[in-house]
CHARMM-style PDB file with segment names, atoms N, HN, CA, C and O in Angstrom:
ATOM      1  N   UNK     1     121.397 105.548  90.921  1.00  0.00      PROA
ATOM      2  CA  UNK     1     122.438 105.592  91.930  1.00  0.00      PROA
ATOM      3  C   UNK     1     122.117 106.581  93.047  1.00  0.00      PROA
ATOM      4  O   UNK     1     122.545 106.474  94.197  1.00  0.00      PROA
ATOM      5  N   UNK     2     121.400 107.457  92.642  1.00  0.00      PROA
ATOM      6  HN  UNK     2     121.052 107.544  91.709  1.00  0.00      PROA
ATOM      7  CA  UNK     2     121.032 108.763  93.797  1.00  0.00      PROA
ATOM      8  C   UNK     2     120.498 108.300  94.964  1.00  0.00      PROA
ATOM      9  O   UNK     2     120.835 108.491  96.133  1.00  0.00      PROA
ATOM     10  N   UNK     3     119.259 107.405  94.279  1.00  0.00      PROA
ATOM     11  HN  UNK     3     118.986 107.250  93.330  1.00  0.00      PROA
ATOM     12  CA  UNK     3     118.503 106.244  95.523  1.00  0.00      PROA
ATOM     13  C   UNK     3     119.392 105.777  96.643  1.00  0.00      PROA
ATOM     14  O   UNK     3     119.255 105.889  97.861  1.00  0.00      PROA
ATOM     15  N   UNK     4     120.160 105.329  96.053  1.00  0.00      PROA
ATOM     16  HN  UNK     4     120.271 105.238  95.063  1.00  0.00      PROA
ATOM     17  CA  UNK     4     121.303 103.852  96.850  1.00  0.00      PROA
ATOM     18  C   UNK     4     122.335 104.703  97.511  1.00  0.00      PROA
ATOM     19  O   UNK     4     122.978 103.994  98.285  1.00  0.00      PROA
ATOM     20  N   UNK     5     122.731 105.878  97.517  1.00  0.00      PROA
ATOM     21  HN  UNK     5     122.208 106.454  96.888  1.00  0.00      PROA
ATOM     22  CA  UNK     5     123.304 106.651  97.805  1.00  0.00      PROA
ATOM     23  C   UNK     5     122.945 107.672  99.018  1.00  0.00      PROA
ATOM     24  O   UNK     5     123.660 107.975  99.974  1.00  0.00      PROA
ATOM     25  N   UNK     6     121.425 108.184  98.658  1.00  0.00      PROA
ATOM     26  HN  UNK     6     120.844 107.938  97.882  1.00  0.00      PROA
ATOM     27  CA  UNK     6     121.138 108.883  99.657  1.00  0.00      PROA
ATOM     28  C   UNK     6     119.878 108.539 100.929  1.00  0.00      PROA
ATOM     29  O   UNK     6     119.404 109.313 101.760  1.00  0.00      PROA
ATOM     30  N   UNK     7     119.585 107.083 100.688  1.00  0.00      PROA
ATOM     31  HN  UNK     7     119.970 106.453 100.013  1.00  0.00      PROA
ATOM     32  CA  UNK     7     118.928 106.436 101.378  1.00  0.00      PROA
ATOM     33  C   UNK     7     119.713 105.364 102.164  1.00  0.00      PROA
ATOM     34  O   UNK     7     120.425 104.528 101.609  1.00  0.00      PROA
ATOM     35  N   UNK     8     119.506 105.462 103.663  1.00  0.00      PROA
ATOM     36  HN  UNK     8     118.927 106.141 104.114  1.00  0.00      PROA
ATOM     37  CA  UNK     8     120.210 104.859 104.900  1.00  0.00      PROA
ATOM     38  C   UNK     8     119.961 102.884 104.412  1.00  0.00      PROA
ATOM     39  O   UNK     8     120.860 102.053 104.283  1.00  0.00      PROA
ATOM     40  N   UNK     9     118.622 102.694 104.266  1.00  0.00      PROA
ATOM     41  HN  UNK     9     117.892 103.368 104.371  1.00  0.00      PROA
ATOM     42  CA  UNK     9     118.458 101.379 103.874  1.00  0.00      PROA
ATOM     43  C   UNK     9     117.070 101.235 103.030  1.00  0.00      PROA
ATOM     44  O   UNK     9     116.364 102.187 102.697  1.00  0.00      PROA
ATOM     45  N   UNK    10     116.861 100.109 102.799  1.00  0.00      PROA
ATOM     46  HN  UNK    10     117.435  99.335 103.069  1.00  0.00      PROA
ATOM     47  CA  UNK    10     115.568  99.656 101.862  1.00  0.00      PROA
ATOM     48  C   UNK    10     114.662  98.707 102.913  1.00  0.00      PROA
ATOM     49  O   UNK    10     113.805  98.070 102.300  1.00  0.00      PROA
ATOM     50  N   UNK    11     114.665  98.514 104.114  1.00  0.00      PROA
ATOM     51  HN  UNK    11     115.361  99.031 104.613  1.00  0.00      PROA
ATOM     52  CA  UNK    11     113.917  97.581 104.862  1.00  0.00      PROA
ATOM     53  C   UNK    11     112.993  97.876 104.174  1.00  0.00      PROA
ATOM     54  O   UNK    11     112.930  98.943 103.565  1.00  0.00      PROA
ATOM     55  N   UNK    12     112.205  97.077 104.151  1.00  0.00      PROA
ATOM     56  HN  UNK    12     112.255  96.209 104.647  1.00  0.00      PROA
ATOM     57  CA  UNK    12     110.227  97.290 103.800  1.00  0.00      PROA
ATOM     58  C   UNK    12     109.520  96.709 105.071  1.00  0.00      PROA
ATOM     59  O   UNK    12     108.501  97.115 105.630  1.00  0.00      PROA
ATOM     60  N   UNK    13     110.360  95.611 105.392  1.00  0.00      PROA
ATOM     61  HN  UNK    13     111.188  95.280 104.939  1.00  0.00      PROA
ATOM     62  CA  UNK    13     109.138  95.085 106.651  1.00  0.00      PROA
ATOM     63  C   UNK    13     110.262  94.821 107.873  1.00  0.00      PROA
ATOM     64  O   UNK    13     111.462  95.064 107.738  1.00  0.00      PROA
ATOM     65  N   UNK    14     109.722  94.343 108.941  1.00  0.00      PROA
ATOM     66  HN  UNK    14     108.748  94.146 109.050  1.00  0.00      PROA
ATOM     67  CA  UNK    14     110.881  94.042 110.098  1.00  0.00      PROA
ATOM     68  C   UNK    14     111.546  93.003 109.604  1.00  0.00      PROA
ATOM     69  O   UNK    14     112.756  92.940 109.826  1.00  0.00      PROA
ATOM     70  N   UNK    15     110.907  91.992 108.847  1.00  0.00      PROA
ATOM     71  HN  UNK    15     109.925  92.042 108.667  1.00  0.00      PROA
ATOM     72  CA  UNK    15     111.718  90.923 108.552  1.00  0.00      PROA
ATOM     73  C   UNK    15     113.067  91.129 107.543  1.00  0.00      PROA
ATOM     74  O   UNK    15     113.821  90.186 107.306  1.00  0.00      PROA
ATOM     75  N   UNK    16     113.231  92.220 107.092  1.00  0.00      PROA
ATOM     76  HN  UNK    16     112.618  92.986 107.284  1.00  0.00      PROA
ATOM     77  CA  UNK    16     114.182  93.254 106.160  1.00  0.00      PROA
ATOM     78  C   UNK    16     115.536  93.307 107.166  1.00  0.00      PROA
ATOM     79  O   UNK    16     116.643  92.957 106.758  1.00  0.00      PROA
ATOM     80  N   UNK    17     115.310  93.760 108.442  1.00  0.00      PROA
ATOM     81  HN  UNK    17     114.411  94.045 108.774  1.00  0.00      PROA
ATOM     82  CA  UNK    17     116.483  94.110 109.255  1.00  0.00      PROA
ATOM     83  C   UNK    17     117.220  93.002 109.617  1.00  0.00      PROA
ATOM     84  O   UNK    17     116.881  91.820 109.566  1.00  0.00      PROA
ATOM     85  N   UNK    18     118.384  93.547 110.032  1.00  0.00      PROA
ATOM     86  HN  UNK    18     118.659  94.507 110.073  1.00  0.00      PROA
ATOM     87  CA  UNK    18     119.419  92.823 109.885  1.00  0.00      PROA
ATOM     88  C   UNK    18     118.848  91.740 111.569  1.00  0.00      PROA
ATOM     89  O   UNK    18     118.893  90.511 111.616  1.00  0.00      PROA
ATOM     90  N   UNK    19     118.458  92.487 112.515  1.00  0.00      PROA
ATOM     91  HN  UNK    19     118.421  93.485 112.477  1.00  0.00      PROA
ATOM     92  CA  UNK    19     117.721  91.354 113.466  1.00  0.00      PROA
ATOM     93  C   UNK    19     116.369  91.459 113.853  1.00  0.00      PROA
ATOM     94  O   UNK    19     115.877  91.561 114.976  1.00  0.00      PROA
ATOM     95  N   UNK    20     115.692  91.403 112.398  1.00  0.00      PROA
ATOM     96  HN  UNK    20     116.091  91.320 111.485  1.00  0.00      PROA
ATOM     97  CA  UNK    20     114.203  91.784 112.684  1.00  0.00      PROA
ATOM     98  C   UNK    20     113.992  90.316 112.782  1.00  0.00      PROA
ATOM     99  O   UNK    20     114.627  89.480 112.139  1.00  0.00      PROA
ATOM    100  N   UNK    21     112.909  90.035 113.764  1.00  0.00      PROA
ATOM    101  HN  UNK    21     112.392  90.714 114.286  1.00  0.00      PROA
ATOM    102  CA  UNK    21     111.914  88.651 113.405  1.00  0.00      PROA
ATOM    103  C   UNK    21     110.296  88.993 113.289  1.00  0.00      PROA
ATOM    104  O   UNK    21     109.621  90.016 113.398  1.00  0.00      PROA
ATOM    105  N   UNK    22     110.062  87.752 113.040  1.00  0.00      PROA
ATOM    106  HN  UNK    22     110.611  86.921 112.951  1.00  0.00      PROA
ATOM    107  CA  UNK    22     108.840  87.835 112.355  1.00  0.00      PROA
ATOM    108  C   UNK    22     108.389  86.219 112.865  1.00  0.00      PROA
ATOM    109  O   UNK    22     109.138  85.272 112.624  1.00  0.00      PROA
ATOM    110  N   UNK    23     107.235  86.062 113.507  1.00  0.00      PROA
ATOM    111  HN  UNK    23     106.627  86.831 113.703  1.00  0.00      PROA
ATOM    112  CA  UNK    23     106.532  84.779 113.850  1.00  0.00      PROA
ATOM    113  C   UNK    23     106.301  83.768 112.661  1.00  0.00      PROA
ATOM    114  O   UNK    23     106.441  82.573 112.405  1.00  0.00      PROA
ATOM    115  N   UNK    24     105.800  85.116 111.997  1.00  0.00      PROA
ATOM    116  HN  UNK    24     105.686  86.087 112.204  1.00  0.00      PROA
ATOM    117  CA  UNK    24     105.385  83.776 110.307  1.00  0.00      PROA
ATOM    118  C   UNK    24     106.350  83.732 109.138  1.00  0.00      PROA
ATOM    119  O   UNK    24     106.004  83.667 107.959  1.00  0.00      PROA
ATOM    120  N   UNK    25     107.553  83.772 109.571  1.00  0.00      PROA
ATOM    121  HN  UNK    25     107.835  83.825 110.529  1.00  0.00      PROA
ATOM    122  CA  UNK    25     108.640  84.534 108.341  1.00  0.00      PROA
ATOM    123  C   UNK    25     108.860  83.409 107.687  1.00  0.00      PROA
ATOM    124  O   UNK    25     108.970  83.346 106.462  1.00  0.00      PROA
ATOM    125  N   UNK    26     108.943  82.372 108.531  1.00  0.00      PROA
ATOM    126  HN  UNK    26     108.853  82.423 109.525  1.00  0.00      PROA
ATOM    127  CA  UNK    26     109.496  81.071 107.600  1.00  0.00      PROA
ATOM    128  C   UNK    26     108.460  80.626 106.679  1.00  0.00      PROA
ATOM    129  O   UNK    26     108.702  79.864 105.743  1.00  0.00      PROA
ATOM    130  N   UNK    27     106.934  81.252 107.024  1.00  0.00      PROA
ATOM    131  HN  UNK    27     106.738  81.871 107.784  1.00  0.00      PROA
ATOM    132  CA  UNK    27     105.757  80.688 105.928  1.00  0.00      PROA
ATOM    133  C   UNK    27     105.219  81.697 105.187  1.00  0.00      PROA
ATOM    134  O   UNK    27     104.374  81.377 104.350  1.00  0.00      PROA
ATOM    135  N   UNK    28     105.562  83.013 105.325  1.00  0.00      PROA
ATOM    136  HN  UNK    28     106.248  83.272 106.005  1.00  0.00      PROA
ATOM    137  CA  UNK    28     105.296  83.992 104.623  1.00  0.00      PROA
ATOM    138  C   UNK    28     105.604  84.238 103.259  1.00  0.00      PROA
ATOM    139  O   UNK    28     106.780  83.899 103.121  1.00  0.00      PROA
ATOM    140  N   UNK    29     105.182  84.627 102.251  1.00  0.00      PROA
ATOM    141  HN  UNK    29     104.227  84.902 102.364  1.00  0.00      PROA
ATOM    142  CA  UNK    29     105.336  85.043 101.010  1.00  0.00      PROA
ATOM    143  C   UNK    29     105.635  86.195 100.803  1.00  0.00      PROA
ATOM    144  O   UNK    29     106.194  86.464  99.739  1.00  0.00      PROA
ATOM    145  N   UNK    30     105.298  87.426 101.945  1.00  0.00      PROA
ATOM    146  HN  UNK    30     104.844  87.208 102.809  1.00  0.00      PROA
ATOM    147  CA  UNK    30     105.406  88.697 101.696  1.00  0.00      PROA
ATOM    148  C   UNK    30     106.720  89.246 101.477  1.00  0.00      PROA
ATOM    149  O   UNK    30     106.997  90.177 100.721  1.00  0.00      PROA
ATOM    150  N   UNK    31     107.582  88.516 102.281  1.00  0.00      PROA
ATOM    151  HN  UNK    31     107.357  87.759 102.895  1.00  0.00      PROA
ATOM    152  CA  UNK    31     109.126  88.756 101.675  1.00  0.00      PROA
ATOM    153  C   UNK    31     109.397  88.786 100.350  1.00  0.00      PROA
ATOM    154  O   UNK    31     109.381  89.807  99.662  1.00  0.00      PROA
ATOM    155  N   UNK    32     109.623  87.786 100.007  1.00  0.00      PROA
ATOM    156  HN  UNK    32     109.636  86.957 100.566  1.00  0.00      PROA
ATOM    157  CA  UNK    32     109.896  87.501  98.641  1.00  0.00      PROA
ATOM    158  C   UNK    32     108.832  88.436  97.708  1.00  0.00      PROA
ATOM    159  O   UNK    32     109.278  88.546  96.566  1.00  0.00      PROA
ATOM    160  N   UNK    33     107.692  89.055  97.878  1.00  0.00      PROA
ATOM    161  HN  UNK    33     107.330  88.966  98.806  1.00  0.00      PROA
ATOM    162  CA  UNK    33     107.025  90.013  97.347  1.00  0.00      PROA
ATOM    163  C   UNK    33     107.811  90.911  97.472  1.00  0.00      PROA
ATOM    164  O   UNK    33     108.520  91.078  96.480  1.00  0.00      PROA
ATOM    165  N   UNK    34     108.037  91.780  98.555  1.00  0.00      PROA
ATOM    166  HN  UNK    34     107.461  91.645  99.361  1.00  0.00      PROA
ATOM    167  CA  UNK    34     108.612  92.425  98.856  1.00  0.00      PROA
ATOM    168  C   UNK    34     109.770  92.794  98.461  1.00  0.00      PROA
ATOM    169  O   UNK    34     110.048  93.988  98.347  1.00  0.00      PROA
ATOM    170  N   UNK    35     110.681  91.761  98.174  1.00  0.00      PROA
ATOM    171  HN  UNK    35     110.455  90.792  98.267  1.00  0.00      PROA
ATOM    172  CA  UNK    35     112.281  92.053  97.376  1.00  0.00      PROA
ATOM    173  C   UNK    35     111.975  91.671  96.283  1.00  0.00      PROA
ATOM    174  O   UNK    35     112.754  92.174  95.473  1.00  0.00      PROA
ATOM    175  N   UNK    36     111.107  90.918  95.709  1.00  0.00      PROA
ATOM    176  HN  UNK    36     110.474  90.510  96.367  1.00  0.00      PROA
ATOM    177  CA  UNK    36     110.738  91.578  93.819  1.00  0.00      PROA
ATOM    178  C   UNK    36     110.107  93.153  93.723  1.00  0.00      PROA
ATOM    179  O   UNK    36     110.544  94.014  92.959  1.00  0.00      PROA
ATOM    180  N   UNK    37     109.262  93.289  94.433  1.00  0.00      PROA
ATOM    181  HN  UNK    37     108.907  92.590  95.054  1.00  0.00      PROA
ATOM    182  CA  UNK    37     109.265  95.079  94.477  1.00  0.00      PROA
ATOM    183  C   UNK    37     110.342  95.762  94.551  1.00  0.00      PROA
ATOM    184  O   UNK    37     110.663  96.608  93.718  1.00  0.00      PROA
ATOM    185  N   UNK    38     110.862  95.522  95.346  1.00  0.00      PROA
ATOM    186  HN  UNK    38     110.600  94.834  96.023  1.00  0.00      PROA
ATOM    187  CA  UNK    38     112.493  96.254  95.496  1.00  0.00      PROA
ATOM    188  C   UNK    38     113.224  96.532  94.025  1.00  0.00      PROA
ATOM    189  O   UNK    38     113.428  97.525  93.327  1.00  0.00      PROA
ATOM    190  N   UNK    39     113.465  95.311  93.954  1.00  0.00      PROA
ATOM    191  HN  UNK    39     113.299  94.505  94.522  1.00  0.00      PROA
ATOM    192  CA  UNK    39     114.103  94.809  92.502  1.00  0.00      PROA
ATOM    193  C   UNK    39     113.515  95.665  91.297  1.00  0.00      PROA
ATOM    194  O   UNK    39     114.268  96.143  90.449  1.00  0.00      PROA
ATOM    195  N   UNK    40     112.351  95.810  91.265  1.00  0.00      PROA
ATOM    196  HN  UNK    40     111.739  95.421  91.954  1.00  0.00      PROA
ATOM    197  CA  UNK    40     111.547  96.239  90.592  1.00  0.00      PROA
ATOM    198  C   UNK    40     112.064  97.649  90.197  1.00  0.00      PROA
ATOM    199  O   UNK    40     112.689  98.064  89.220  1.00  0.00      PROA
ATOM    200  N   UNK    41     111.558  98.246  91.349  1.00  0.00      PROA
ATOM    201  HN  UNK    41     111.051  97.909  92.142  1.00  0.00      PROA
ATOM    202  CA  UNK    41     111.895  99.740  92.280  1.00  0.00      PROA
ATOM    203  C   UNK    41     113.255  99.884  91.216  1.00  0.00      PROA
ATOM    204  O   UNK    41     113.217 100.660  90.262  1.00  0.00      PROA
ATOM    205  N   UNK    42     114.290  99.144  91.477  1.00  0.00      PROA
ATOM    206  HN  UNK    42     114.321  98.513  92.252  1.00  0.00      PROA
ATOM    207  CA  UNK    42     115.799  99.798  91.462  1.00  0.00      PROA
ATOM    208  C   UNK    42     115.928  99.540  89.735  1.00  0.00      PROA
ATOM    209  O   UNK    42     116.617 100.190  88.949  1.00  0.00      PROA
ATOM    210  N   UNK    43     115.265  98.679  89.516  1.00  0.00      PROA
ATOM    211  HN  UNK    43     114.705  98.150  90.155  1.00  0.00      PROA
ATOM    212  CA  UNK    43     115.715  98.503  87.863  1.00  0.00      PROA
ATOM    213  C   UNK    43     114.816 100.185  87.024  1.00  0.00      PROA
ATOM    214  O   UNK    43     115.352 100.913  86.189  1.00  0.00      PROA
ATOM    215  N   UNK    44     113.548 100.342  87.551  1.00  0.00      PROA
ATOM    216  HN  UNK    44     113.112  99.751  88.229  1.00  0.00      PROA
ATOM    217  CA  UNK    44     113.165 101.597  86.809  1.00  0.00      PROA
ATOM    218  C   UNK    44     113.996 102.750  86.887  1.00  0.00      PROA
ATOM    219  O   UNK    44     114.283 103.499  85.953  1.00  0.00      PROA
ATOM    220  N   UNK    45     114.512 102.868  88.560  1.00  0.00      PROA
ATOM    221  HN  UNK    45     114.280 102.260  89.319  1.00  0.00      PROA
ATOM    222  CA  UNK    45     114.794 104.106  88.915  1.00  0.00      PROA
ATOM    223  C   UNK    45     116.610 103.878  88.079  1.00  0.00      PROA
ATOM    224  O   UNK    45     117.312 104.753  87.573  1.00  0.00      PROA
ATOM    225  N   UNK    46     116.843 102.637  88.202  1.00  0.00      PROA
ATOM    226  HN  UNK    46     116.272 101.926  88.613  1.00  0.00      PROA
ATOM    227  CA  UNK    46     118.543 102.577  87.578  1.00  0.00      PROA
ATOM    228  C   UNK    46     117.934 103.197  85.994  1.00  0.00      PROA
ATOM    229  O   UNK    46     118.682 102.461  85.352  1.00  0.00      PROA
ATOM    230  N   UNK    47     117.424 103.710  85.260  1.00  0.00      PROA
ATOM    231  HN  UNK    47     116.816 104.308  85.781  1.00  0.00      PROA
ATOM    232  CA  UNK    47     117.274 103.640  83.705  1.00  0.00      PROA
ATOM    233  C   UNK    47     117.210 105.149  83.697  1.00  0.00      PROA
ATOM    234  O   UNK    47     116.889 105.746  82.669  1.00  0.00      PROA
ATOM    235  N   UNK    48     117.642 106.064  85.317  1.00  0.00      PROA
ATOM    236  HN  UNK    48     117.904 105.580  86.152  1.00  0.00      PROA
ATOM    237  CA  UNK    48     117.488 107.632  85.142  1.00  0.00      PROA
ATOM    238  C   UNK    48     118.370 107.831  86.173  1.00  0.00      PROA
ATOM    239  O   UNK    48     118.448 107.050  87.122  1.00  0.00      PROA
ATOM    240  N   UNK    49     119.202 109.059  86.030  1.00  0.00      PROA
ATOM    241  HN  UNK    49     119.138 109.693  85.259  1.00  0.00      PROA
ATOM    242  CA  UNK    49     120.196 110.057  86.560  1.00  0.00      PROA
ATOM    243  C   UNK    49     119.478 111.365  87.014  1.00  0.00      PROA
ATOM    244  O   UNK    49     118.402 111.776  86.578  1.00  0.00      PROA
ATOM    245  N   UNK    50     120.371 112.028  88.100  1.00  0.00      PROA
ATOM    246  HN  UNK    50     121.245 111.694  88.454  1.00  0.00      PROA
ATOM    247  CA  UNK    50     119.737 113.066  88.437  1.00  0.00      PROA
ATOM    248  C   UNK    50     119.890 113.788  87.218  1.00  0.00      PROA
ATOM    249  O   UNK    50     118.883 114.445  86.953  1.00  0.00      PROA
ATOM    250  N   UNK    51     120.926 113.899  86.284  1.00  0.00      PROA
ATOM    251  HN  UNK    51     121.745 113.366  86.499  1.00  0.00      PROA
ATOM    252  CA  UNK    51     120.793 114.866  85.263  1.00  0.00      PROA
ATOM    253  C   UNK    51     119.311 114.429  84.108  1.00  0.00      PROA
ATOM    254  O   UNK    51     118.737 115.233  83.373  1.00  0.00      PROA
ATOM    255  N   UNK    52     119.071 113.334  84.223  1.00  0.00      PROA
ATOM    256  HN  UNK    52     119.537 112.680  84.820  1.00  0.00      PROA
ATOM    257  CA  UNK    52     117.443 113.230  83.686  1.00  0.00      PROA
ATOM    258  C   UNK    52     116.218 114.327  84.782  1.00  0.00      PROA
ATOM    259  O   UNK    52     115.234 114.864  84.274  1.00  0.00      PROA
ATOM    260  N   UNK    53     116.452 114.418  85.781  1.00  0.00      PROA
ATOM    261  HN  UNK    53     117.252 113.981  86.193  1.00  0.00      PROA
ATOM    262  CA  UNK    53     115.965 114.939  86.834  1.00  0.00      PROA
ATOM    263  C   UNK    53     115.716 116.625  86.315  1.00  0.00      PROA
ATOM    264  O   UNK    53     114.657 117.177  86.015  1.00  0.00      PROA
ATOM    265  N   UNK    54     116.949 117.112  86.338  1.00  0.00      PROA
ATOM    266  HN  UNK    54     117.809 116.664  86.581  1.00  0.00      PROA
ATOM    267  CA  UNK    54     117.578 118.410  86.726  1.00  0.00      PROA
ATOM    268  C   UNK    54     117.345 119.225  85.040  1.00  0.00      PROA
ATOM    269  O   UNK    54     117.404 120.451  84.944  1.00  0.00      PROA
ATOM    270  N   UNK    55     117.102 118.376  83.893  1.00  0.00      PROA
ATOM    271  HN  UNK    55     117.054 117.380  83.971  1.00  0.00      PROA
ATOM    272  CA  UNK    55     115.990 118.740  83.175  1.00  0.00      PROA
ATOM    273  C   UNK    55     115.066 119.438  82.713  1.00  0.00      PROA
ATOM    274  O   UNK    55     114.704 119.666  81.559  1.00  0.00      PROA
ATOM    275  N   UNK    56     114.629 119.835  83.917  1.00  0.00      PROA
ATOM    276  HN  UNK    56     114.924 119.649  84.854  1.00  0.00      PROA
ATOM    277  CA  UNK    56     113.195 120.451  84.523  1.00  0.00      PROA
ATOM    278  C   UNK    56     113.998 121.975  84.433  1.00  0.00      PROA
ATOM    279  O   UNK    56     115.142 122.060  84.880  1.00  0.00      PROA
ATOM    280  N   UNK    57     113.385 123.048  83.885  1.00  0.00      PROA
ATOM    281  HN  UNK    57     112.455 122.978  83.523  1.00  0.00      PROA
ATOM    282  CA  UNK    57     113.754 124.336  84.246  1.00  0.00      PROA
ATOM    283  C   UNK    57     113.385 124.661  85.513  1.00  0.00      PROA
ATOM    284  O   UNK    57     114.121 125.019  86.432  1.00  0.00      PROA
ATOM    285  N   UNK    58     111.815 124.469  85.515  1.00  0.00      PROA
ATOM    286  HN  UNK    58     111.217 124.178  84.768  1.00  0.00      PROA
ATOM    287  CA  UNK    58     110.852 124.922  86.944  1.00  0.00      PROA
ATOM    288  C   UNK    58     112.002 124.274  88.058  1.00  0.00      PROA
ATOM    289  O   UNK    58     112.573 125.011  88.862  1.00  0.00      PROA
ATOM    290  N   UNK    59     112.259 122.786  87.986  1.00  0.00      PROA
ATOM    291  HN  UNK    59     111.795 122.188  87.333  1.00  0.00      PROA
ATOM    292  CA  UNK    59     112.442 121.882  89.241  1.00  0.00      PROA
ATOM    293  C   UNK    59     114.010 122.797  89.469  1.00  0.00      PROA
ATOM    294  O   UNK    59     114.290 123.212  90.594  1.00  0.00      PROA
ATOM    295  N   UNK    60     115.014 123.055  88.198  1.00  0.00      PROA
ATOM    296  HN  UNK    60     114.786 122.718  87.284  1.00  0.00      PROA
ATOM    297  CA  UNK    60     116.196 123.573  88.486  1.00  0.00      PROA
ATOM    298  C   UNK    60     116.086 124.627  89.676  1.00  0.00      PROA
ATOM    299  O   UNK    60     116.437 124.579  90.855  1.00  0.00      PROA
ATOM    300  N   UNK    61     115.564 125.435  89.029  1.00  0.00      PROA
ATOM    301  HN  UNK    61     115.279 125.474  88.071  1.00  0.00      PROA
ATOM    302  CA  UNK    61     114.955 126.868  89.466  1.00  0.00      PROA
ATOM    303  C   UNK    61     114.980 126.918  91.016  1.00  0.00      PROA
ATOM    304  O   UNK    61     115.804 127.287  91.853  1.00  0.00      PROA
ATOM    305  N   UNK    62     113.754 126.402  91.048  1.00  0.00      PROA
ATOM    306  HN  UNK    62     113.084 126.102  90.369  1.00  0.00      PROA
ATOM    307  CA  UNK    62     113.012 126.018  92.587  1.00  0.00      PROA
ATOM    308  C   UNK    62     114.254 124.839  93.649  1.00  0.00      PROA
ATOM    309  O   UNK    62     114.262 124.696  94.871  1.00  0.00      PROA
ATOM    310  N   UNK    63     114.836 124.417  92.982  1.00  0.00      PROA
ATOM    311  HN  UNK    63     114.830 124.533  91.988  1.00  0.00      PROA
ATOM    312  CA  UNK    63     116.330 123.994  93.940  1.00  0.00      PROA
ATOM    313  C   UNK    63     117.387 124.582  93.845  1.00  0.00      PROA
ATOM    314  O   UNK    63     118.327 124.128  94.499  1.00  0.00      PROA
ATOM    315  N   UNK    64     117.633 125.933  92.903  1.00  0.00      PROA
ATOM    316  HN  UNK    64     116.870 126.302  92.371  1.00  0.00      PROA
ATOM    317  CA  UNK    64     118.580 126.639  93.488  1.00  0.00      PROA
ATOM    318  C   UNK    64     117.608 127.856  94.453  1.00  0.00      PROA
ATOM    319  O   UNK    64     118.359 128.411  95.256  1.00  0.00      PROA
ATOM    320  N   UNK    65     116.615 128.211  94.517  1.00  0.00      PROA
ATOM    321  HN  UNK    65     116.005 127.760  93.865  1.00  0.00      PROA
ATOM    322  CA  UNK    65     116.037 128.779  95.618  1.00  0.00      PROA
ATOM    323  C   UNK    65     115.818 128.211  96.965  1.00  0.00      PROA
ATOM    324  O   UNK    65     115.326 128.823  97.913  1.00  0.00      PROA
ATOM    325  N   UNK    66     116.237 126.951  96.965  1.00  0.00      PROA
ATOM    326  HN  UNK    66     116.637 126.454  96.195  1.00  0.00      PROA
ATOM    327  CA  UNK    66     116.284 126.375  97.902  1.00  0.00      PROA
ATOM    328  C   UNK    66     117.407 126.591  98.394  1.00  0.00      PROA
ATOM    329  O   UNK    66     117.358 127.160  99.484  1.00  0.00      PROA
ATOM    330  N   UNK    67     118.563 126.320  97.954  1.00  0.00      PROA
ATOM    331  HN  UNK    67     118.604 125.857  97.068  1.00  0.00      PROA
ATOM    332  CA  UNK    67     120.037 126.440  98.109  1.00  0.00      PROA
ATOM    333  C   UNK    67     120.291 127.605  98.534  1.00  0.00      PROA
ATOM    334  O   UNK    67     121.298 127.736  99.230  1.00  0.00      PROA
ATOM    335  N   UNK    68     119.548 128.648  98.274  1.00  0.00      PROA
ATOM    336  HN  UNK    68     118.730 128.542  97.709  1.00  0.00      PROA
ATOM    337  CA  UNK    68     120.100 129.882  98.842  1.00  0.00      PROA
ATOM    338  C   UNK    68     119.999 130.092 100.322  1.00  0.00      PROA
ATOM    339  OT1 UNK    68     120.452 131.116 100.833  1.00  0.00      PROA
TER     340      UNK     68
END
């Protein structure tokens, strides 16, 4: 959820945007590559929480030194 939350969008290519074109879009395959990657992407990252994240002593650490 952190993903989907703190990222504006997922375009991968122009043909992604809401008025992107693309010359070869209607014969291209790379789309449909492209949103099975996606898909892909969101099913691993859905199977972890930032509290899987935050875990980390070092990583804790080093982001509340950030915070300061």
């Amino acid at each position: 959820d952190v993903i989907e939350i703190t990222e504006s969008n997922f375009d991968l290519a122009e043909c992604f945007t809401e008025h992107g074109y693309c010359v070869i879009q209607n014969n291209c395959k790379l789309t449909k590559i492209l949103t099975e990657a996606l898909f892909s992407f969101f099913k691993v990252m859905g199977k972890y929480n930032l509290s899987d994240l935050l875990r980390n002593d070092q990583l804790r650490n080093q982001l509340r030194k950030m915070a300061v």
